[in-house]
DOLUM-627845 format. One line per 8 residues: number of its first residue (from 1); their letters; for each residue z, x, y of C-alpha. Coordinates in steps of 0.05 Angstrom, whole numbers. Example, Ala and Ser with C-alpha at 12.3 -4.5 7.8 and 13.67 -1.06 7.14 Angstrom:
% residues 2
1) as) 156,246,-90 ~ 143,273,-21
***
This chain:
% residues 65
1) xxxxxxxx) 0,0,0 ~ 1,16,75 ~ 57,40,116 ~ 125,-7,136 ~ 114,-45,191 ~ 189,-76,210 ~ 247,-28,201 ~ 317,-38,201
9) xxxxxxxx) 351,-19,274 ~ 405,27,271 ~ 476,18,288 ~ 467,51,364 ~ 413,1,381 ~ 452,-59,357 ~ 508,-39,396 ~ 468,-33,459
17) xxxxxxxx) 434,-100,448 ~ 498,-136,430 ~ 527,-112,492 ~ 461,-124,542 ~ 464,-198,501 ~ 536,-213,520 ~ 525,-184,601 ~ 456,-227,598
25) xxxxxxxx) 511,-284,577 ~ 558,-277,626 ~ 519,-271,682 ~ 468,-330,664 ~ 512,-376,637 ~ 580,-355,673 ~ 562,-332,754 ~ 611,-273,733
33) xxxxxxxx) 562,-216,750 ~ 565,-191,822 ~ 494,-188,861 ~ 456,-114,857 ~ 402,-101,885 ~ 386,-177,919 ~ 387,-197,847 ~ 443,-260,836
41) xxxxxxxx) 488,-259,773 ~ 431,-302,745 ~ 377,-260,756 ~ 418,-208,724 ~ 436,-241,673 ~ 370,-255,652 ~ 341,-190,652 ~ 388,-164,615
49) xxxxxxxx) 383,-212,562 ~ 305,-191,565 ~ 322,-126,559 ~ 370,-134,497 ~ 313,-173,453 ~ 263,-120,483 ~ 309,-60,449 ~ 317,-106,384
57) xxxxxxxx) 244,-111,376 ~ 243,-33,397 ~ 288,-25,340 ~ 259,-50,290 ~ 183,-33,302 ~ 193,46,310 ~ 237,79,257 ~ 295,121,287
65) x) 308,77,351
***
């Protein structure tokens, strides 16, 4: 066959998720992020829940991340 496509993510990358997932939480779902940069807590929040699925999928598409 071909070469793996999906790979597991290490332990490192679910720890950064998890935590980027929970700030994304608070700050969309609670307010409880202060604003940075003209971005609200919402904003915030948002992105960083983007950027916690973004380094799941990073995870588990390129071996070692």
């Amino acid at each position: 066959m071909g070469r793996r496509m999906n790979f597991t993510p290490r332990l490192p990358t679910i720890i950064v998720a998890l935590a980027l997932v929970l700030i994304g939480m608070l700050g969309t779902f609670g307010g409880l992020l202060p604003n940075i940069a003209g971005l609200g807590s919402e904003a915030l929040g948002a992105w960083a829940l983007i950027a916690g699925g973004a380094v799941m999928l990073l995870g588990m598409v390129f071996e070692g991340i």
